[in-house]
C-alpha positions in Angstrom: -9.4 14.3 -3.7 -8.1 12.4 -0.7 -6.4 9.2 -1.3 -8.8 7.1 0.8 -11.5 8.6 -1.5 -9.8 6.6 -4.6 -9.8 3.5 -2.3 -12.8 3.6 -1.3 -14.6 3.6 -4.8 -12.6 0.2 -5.6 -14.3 -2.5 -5.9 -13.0 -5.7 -3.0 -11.3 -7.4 -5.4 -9.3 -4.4 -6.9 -8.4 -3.3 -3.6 -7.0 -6.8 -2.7 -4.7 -6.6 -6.1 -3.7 -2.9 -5.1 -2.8 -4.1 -1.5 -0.8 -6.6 -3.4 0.7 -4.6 -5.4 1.3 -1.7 -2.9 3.3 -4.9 -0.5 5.3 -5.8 -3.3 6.8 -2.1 -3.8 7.6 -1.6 -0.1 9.8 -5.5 -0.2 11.2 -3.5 -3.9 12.1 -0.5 -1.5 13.2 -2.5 1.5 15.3 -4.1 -0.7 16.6 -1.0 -2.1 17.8 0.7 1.3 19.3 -2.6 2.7 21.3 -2.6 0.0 22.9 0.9 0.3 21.2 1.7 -3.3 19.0 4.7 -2.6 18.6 6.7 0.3 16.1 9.1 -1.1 13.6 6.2 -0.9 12.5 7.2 2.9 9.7 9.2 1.2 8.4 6.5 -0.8 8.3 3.6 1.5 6.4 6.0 3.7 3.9 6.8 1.4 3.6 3.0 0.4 3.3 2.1 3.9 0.0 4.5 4.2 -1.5 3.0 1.3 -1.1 -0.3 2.1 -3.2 1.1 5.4 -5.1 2.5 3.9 -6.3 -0.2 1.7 -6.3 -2.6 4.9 -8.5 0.1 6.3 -11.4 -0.2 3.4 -11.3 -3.8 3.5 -11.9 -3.6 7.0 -15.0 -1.1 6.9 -16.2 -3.6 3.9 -16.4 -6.2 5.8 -13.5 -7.9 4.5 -10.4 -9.4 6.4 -7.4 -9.7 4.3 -4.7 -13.0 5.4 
């Protein structure tokens, strides 16, 4: 099963908290790599960056714009 499926069965209001959730890793990671901590992070922040599209991208097709 395809990532966007999983997003796509959530409800507005759970995507909204995911996309919240998924923003406040990628500032964790961003963090991370500015500070020289990890540089195996790439990977992640790459895959938290497509979620947080992808999310974006549901709410869109719902009919919902997120601020």
């Amino acid at each position: 099963m395809k990532s966007s499926n999983k997003f796509k069965d959530l409800s507005v209001a759970d995507l909204q908290k995911r996309l919240l959730e998924f923003k406040k890793e990628l500032l964790k990671l961003n963090t991370q790599v500015a500070a020289g901590a990890n540089t195996a992070n790439s990977a992640k922040i790459r895959v938290t960056k497509k979620n947080i599209a992808r999310a974006l991208t549901i709410l869109q097709e719902k009919g919902v714009g997120y601020n």
